[in-house]
C-alpha positions in Angstrom: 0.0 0.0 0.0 1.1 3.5 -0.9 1.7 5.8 1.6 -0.4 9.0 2.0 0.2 12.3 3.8 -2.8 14.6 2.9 -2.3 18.1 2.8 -4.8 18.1 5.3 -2.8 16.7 7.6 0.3 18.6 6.5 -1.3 21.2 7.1 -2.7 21.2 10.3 0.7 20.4 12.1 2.0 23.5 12.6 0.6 27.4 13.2 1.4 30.4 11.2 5.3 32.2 11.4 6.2 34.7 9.5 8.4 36.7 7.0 11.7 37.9 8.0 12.3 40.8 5.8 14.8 43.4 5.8 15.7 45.0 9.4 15.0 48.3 8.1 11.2 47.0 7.6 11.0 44.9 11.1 8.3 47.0 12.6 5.9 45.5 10.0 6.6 41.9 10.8 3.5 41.7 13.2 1.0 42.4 10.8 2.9 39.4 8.4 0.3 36.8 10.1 -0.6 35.4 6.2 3.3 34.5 4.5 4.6 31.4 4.6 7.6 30.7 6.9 11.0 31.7 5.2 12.7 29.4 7.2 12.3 25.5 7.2 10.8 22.7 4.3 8.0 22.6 2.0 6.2 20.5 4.8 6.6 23.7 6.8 5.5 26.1 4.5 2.2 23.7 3.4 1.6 23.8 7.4 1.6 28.0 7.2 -0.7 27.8 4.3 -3.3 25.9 6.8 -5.0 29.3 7.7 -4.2 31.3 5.0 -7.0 33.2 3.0 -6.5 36.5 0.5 -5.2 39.0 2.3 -3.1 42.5 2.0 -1.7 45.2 3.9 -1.1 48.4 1.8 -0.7 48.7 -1.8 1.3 45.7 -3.0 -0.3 44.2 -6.2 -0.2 41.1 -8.0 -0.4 41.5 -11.5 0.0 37.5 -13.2 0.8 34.4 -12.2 1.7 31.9 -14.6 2.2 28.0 -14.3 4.5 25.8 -16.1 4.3 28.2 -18.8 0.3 27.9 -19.6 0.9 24.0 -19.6 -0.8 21.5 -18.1 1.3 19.4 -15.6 1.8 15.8 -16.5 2.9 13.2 -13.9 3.5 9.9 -15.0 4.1 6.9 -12.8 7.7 7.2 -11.8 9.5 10.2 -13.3 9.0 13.5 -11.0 7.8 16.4 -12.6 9.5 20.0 -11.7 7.9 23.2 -13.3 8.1 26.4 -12.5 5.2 29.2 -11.1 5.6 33.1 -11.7 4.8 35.5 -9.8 4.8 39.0 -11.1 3.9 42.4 -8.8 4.4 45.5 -8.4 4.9 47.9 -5.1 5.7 51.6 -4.8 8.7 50.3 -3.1 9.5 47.6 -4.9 9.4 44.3 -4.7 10.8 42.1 -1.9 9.7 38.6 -2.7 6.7 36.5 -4.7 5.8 33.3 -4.1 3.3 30.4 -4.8 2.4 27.3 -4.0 -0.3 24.7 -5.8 -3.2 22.4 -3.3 -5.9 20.6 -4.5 -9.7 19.6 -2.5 -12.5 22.2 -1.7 -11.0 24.4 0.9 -7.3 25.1 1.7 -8.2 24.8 5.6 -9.1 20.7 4.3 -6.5 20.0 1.2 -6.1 17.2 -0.3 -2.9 17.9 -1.2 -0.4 20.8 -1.1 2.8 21.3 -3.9 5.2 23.7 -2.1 8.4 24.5 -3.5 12.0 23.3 -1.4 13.2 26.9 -1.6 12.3 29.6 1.3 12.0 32.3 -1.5 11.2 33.4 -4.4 14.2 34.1 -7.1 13.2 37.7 -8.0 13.8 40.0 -11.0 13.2 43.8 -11.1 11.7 44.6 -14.4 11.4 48.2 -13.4 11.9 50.4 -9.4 8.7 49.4 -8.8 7.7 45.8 -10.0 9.6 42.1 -10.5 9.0 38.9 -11.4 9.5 36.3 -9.3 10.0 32.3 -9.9 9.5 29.3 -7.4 10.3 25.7 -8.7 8.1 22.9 -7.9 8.1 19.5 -7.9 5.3 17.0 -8.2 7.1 12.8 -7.5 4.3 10.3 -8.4 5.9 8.6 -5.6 5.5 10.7 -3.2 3.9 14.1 -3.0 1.4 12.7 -6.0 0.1 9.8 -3.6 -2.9 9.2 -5.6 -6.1 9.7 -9.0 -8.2 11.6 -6.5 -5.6 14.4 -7.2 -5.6 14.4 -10.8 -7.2 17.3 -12.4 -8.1 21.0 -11.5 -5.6 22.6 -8.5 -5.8 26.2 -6.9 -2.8 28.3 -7.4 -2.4 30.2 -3.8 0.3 33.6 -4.5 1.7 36.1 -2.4 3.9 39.3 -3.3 5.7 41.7 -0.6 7.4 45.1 -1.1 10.4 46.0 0.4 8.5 47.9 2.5 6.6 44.9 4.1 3.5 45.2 2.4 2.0 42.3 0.6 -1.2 40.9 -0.6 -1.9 36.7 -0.4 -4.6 35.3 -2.6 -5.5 32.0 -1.7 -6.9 30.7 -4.8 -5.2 33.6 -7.7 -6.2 31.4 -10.6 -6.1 27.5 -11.2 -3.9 25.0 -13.1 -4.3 21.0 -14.0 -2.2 18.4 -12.8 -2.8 15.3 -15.3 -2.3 11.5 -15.3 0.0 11.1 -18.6 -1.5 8.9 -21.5 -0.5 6.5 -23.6 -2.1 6.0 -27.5 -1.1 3.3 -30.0 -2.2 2.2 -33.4 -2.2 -0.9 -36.3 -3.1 -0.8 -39.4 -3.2 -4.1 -41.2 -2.6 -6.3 -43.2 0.3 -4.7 -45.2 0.5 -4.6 -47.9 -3.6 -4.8 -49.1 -5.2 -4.5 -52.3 -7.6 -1.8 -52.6 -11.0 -1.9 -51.6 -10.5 -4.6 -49.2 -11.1 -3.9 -45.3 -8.3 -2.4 -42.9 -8.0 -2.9 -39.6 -7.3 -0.8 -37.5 -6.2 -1.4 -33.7 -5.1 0.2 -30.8 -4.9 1.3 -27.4 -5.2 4.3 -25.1 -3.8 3.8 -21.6 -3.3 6.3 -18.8 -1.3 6.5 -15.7 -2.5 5.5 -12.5 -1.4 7.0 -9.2 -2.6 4.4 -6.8 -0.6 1.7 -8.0 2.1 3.2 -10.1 1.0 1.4 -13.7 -0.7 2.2 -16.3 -4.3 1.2 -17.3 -6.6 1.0 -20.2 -8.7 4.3 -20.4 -12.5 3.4 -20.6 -15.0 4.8 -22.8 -13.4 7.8 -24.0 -13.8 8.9 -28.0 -10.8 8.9 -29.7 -10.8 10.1 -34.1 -9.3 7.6 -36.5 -7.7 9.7 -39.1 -6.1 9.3 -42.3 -3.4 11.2 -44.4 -2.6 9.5 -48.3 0.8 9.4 -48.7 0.9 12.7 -51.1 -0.7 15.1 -48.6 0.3 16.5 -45.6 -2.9 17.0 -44.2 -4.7 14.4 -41.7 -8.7 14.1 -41.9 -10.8 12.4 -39.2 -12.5 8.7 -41.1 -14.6 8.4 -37.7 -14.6 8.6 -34.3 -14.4 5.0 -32.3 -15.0 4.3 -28.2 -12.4 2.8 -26.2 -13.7 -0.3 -24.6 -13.7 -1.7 -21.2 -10.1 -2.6 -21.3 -8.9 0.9 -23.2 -8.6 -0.9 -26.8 -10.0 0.4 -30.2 -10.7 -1.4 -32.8 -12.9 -0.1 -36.3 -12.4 -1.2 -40.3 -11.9 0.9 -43.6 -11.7 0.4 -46.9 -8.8 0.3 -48.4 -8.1 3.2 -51.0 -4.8 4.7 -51.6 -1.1 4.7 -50.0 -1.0 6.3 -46.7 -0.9 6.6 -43.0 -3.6 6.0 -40.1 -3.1 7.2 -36.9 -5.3 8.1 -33.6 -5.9 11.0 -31.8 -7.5 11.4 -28.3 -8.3 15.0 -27.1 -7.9 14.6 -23.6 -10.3 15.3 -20.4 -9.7 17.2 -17.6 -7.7 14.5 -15.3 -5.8 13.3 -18.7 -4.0 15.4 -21.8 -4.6 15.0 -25.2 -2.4 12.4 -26.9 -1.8 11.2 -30.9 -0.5 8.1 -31.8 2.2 7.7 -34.3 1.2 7.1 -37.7 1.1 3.5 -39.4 1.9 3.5 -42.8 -0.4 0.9 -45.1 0.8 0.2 -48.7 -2.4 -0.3 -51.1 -1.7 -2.7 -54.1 
């Protein structure tokens, strides 16, 4: 059995800390009750996020935060996957330090899950004297902080920003961002060579990875496009759209026409990306 920490758990352990920030703003650490520790491990900084909801003191502004680079994050079954989350803000005084974190379930007081980065801060940029953009690197392990399917699909993206004058604003849920169990397509085409007008078949499989036991399984009842390209174009057309069966495999006929490839093409769901098979060339006698 695999082990599971929830974020839940995570992130009831420990209370709030704060901030340090320069000595010269020190008299505005007490009103810091909403950053994550800068001091101590991701588990530390999942554990400050336990009570933390939007919040701001004075005019520090987040402006965007982007994830992965407007990808979706896909975690197979043994490879981890490390992205990256910016932060970009803007404060009268500049900007101290961004940071982000992703956690997944209804409310952030009862996570699921939490993805914190390792690093206490945010690596920061000054674009101009009064805004920056910051970077934190995560990393999601499908064998360990990605315990299980329940926490494949949509996640909330929780940011903060301070100025170098200890102001800062916390959004617990900025925008969102999907964490997806990596697929698998396949295809056959035969028999090759086949004289024309006689029946292809064509085969194939679309598998997915599954968290809870680290392998992959057939994906069920999902619509995936058979399409066709002759060998002197360089455009593929959809023939017709076939459903997966109970195990994941596919399985339709054609006629036979002309020299070319066949190959499938699944458009992905939220939990699972979109994936095209390689093509299968079929020479027609």
């Amino acid at each position: 059995m695999r082990i599971r920490v929830t974020g839940a758990a995570v992130l009831g352990a420990l209370s709030l800390s704060v901030l340090a920030v320069p000595a010269a703003q020190a008299d505005e650490q007490q009103s810091l009750t909403s950053w994550p520790s800068a001091h101590g491990s991701a588990a530390g900084k999942a554990a400050d996020f336990a009570a933390t909801a939007d919040d701001r003191l004075g005019d520090t502004r987040i402006t965007s935060v982007t994830v992965n680079g407007g990808k979706d994050i896909v975690v197979g079954i043994t490879k981890k996957k490390s992205f990256t989350v910016t932060v970009t803000a803007n404060d009268p005084s500049g900007i101290y330090d961004g940071y982000a974190q992703l956690w997944h379930g209804a409310k952030s007081s009862s996570a699921d899950q939490v993805l914190a980065p390792d690093a206490d801060m945010g690596t920061c940029k000054a674009t101009s004297a009064t805004a920056a953009t910051c970077k934190v690197t995560i990393v999601a392990d499908p064998l360990t902080n990605i315990y299980g399917n329940l926490l494949a699909g949509t996640w909330k993206v929780w940011a903060g920003a301070m100025g170098n004058d200890g102001d800062y604003v916390v959004k617990d849920a900025y925008k969102t961002a999907k964490v997806q169990r990596a697929s698998k397509l396949t295809v056959n085409a035969a028999p090759e060579p086949v004289k024309k007008g006689k029946t292809i078949t064509v085969t194939g499989k679309l598998s997915r990875a599954n968290w809870d036991d680290l392998k992959y399984h057939g994906y069920t009842g999902q619509p995936v496009k058979l399409q066709y390209r002759k060998k002197t174009s360089k455009t593929y057309t959809t023939v017709k759209t076939v459903k997966t069966d109970s195990t994941g495999s596919l399985k339709t006929t054609v006629k036979a026409s002309a020299d070319g490839y066949f190959r499938y093409s699944f458009a992905g769901t939220t939990t699972t990306p979109a994936v095209t098979s390689t093509a299968d060339f079929v020479d027609v006698k």
